[in-house]
Backbone bond lengths (Angstrom), bond angles and torsions (degrees), N, CA, C in turn:
res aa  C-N    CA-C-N  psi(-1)  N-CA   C-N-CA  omega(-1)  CA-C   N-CA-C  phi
1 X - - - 1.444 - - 1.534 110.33 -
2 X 1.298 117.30 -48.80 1.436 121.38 -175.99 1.697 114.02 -76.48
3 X 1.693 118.87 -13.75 1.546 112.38 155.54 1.721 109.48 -75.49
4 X 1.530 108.48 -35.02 1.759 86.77 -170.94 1.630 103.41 -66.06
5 X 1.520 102.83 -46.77 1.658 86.91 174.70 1.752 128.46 -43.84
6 X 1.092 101.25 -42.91 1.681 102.88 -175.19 1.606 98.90 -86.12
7 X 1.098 115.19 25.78 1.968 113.56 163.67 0.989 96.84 -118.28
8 X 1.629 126.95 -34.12 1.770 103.66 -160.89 1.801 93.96 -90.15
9 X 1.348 113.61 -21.79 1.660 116.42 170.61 1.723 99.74 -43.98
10 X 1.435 119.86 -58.94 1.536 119.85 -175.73 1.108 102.15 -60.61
11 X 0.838 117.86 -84.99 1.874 126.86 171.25 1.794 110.92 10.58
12 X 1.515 105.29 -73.98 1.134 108.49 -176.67 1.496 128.74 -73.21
13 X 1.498 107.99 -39.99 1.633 125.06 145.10 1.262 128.34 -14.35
14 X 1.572 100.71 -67.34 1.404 109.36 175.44 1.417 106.71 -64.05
15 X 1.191 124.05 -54.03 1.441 126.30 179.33 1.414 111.64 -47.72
16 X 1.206 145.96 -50.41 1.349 138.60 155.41 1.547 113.05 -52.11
17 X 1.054 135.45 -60.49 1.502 122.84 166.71 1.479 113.66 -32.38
18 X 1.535 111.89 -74.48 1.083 110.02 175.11 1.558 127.18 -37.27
19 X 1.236 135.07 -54.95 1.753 141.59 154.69 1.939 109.99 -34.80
20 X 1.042 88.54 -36.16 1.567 87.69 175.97 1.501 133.17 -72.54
21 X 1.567 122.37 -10.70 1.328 146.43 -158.82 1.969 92.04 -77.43
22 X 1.374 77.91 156.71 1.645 82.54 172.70 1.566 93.56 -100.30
23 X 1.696 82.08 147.10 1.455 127.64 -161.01 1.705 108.29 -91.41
24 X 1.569 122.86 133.83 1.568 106.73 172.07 1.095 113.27 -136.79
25 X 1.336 126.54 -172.44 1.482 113.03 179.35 1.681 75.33 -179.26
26 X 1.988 107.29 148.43 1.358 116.76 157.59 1.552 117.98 -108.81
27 X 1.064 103.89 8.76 1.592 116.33 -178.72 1.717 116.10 -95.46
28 X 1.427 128.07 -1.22 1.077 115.72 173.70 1.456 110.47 -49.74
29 X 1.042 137.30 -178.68 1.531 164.74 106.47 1.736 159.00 -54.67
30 X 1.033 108.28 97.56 1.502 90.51 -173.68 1.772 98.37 -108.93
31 X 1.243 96.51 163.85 1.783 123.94 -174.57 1.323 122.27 -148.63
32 X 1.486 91.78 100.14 1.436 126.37 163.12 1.166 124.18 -54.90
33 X 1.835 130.35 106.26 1.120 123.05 -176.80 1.988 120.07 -131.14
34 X 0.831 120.89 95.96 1.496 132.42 -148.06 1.632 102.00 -110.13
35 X 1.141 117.76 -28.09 1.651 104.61 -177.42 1.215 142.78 -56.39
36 X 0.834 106.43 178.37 1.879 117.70 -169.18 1.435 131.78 -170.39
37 X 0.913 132.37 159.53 1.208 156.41 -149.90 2.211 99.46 -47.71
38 X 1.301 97.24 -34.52 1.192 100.47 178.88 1.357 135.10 -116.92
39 X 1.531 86.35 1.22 1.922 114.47 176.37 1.580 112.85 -138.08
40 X 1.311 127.08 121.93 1.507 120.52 175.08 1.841 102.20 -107.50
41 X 1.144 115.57 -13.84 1.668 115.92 -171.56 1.843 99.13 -77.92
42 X 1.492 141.59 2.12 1.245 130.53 -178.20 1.440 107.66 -93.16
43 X 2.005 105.04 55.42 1.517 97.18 179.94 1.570 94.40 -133.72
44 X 0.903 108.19 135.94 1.903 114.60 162.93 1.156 123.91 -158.09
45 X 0.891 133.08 165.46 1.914 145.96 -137.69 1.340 114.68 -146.41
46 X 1.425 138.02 110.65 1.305 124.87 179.03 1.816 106.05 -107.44
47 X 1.158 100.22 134.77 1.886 93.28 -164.61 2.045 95.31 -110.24
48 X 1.328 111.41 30.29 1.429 95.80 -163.69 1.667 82.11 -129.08
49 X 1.124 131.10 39.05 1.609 117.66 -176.16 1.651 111.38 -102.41
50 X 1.432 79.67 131.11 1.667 97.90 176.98 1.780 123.03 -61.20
51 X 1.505 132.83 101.21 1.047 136.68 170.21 1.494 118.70 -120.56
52 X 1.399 101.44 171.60 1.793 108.04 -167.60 2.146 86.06 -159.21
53 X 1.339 101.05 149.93 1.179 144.56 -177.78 1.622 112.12 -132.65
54 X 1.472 110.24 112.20 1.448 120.74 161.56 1.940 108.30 -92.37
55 X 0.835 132.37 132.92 1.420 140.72 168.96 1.450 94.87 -84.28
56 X 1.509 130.47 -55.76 1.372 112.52 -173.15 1.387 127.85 -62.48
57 X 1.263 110.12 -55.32 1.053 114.66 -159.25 1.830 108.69 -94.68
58 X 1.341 115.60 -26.24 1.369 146.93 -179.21 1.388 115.27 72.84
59 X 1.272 116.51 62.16 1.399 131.44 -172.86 1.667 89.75 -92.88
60 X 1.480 99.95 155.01 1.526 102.65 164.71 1.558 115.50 -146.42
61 X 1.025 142.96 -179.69 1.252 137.64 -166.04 1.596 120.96 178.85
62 X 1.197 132.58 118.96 0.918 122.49 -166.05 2.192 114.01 -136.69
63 X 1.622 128.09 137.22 1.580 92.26 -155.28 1.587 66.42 -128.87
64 X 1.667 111.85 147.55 1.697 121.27 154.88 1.378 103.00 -105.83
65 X 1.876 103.05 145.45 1.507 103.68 152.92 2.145 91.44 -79.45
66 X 1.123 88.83 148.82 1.817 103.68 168.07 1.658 107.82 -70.03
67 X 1.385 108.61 -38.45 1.703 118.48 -158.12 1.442 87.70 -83.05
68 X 1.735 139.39 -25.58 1.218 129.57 166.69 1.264 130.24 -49.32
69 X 1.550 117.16 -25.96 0.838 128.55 -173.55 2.014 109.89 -53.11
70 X 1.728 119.85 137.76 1.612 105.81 175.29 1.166 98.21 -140.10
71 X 1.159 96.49 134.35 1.731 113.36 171.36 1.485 102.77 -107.24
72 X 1.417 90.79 165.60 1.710 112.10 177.89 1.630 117.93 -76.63
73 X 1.054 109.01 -25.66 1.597 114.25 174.73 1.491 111.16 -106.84
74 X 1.441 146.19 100.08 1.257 134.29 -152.89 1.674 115.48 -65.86
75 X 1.257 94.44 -5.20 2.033 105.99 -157.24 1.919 77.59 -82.63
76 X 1.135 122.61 -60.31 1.445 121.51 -177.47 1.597 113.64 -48.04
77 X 1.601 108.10 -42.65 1.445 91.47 -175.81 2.291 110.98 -65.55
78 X 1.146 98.04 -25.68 1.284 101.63 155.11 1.307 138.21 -47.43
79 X 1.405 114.07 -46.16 1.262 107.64 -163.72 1.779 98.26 -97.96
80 X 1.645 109.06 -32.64 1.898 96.18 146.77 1.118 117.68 -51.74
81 X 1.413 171.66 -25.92 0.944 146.96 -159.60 1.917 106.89 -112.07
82 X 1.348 108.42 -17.39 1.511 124.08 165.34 1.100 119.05 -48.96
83 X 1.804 114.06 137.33 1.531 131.50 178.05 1.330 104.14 -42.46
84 X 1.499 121.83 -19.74 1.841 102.54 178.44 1.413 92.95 -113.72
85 X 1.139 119.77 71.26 1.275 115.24 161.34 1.636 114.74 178.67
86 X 1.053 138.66 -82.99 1.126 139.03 178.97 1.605 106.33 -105.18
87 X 1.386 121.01 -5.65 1.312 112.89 175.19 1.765 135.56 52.66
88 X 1.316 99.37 16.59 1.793 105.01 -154.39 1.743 115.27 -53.51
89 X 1.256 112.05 -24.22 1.366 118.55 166.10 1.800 120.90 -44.15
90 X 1.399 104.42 -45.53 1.328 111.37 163.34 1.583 119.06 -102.09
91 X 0.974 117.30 -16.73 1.723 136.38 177.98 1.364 102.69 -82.68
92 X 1.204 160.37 60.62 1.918 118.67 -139.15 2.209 78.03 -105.54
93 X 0.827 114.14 3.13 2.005 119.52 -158.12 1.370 121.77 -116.89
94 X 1.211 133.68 94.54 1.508 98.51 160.60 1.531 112.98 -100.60
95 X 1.100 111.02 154.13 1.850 109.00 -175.12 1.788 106.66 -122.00
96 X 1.103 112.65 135.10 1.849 115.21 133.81 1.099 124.06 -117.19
97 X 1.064 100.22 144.10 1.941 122.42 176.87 1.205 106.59 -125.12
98 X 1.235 128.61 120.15 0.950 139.79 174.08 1.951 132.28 -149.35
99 X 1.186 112.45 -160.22 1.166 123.04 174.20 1.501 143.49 -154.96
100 X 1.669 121.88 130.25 1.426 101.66 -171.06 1.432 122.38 -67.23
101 X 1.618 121.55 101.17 1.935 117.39 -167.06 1.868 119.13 -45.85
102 X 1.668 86.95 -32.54 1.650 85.40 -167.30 1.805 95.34 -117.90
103 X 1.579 112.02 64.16 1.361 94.34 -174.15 1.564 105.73 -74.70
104 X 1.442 135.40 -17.41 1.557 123.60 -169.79 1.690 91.58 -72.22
105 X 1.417 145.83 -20.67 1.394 118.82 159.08 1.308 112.62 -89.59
106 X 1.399 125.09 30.78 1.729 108.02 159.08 1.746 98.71 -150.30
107 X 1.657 89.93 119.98 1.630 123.67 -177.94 1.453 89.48 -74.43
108 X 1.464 113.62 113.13 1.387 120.18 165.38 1.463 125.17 -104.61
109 X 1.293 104.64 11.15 1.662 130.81 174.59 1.380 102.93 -138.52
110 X 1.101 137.30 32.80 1.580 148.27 130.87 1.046 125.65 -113.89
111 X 1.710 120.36 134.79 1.483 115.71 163.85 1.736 134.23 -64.48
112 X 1.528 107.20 117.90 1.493 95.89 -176.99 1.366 85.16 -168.17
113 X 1.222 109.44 -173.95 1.754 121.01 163.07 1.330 107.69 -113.80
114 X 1.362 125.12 143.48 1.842 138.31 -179.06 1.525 124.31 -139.11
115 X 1.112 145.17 155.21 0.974 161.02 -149.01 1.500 99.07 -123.05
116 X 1.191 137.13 112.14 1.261 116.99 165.35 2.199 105.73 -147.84
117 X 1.305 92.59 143.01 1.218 113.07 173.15 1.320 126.42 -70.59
118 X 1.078 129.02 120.08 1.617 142.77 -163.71 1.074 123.79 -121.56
119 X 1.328 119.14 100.39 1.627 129.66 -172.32 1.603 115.73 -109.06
120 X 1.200 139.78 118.43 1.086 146.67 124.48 1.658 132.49 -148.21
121 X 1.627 117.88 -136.18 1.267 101.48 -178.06 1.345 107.37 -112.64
122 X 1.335 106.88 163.18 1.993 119.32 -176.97 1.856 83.27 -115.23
123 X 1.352 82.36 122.68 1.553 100.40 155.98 1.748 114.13 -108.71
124 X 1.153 120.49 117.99 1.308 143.41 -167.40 1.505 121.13 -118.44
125 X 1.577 152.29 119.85 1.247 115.75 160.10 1.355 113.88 66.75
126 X 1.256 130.91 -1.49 1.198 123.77 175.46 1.361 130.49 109.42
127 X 1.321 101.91 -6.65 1.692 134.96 -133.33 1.909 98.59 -142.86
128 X 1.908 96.69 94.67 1.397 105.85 170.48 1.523 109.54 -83.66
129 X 1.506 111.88 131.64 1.465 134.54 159.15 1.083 123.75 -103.66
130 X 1.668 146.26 -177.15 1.324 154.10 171.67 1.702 82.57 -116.17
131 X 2.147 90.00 138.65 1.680 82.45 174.90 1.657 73.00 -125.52
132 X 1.567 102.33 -165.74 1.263 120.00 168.54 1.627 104.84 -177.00
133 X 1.700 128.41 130.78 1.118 124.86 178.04 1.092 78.98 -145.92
134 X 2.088 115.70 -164.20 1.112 135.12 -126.30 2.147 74.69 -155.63
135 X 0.918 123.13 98.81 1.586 119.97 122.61 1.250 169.94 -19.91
136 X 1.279 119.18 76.53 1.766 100.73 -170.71 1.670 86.08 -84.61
137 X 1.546 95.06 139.13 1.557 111.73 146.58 1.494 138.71 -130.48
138 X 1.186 138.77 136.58 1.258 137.17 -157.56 1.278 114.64 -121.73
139 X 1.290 115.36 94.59 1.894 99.93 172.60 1.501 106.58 -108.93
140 X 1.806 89.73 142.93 1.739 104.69 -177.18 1.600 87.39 -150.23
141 X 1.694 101.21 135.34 1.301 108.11 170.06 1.355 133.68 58.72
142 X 1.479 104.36 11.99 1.573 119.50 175.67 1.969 98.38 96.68
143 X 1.200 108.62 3.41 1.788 100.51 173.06 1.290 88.18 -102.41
144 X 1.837 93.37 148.85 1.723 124.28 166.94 1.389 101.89 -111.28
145 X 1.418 110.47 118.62 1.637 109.86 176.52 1.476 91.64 -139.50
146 X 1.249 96.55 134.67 1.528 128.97 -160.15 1.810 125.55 -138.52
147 X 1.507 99.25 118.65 1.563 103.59 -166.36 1.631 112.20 -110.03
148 X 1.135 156.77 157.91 1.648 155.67 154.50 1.426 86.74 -154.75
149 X 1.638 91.97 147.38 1.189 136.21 160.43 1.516 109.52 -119.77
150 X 1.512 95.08 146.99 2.145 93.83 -179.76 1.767 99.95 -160.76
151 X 0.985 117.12 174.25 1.914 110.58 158.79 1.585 83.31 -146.13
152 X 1.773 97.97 148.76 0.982 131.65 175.85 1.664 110.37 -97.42
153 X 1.266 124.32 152.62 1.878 118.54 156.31 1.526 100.74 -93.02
154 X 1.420 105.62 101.91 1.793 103.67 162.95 1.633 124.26 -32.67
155 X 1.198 123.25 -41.24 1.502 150.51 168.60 1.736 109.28 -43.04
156 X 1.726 114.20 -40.64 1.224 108.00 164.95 1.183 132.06 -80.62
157 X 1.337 114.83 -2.19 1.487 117.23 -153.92 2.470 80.87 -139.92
158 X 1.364 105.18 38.64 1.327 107.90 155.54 1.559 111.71 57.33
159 X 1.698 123.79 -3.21 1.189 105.65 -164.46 1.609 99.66 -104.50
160 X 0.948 113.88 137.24 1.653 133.52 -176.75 1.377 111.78 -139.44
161 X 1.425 106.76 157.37 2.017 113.29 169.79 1.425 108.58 -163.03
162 X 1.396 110.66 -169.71 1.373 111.97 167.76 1.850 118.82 -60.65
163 X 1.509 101.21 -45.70 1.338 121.11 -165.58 1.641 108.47 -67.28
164 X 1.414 101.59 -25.58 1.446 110.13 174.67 2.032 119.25 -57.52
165 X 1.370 71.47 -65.85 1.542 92.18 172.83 1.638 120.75 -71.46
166 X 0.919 110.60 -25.54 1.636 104.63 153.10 1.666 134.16 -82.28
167 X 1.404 114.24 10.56 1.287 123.23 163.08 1.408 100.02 87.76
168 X 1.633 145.13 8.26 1.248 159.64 149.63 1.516 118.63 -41.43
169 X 1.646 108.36 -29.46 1.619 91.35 -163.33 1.859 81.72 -150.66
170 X 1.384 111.22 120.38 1.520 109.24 -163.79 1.758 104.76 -71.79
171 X 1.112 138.49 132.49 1.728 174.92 147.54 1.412 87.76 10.87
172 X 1.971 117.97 -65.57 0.821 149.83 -168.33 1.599 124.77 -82.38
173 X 0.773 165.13 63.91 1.432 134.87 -119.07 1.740 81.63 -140.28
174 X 1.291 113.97 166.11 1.379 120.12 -165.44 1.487 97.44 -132.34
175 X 1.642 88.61 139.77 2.193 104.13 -154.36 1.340 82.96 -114.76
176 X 1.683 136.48 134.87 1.363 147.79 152.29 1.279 117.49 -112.65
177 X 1.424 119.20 106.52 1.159 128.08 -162.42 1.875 105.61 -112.43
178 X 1.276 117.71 123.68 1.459 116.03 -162.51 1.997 88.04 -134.01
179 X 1.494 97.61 133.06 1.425 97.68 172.53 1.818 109.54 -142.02
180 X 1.725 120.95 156.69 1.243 93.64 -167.26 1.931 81.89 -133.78
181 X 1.399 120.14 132.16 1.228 121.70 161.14 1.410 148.20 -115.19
182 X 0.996 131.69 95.01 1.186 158.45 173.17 1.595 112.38 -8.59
């Protein structure tokens, strides 16, 4: 009697350890959105981005190839990935590292939906910043699927062009980053 007890004690143990592991996935997404009033083609989407989810500790992390990036007009995905612009030849990365701020209000080993605040840095261009946005996260059934919206100033993070400065590709442009973990 006192081994089945001290097996199903492991049993379940492990099973909480195990739920606790950081989480990854290479299929998140990020979405590039740059348009304006006089350009709608400064939008593209990379669906191959490398992310990870800690439940314990609530670390998060997320890596782009730049050259992943695809636009709808191919001449644009060019001139994003061009020395006057996103540079990806020497850029080939963008990274966040970060963290969930208020993880004791978001159960990441319970099912529910949460709100949670996300602080760390955006590496861009070469060029580390402090970001911070706001999170939806959803857990059902042991998946973490996870949404932010944010806009960046291109201007901090060094990237400039012609198209910039001609009112072609908005200053501000708004980044939607969606990830789903397993």
């Amino acid at each position: 009697m006192k081994k089945t007890i001290l097996f199903l004690s492991l049993v379940v143990m492990a099973g909480a350890t195990f739920a606790q592991k950081k989480k990854t996935t290479t299929s998140a997404t990020i979405s590039f959105d740059a348009t304006t009033k006089l350009d709608a083609l400064p939008k593209g989407d990379n669906k191959t981005v490398v992310a990870s989810i800690d439940p314990k500790s609530g670390a998060v992390a997320f890596e782009a190839q730049v050259k992943s990036f695809s636009f709808a007009n191919p001449k644009m995905q060019e001139h994003f990935n061009s020395s006057t612009w996103m540079d990806s030849d020497k850029f080939p990365t963008a990274t966040f590292k970060g963290k969930i701020s208020n993880l004791s209000e978001v159960k990441l080993g319970t099912d529910g939906a949460y709100t949670a605040t996300i602080t760390g840095d955006l590496t861009l261009h070469g060029v580390t910043k402090p970001l911070s946005t706001t999170a939806k996260i959803t857990v059902a059934g042991g998946v973490i699927t996870t949404a932010a919206d944010f806009s960046i100033k291109l201007a901090d993070y060094g990237v400039a062009g012609p198209a910039i400065g001609a009112g072609k590709v908005n200053t501000d442009p708004n980044i939607t980053v969606a990830a789903s973990f397993k």
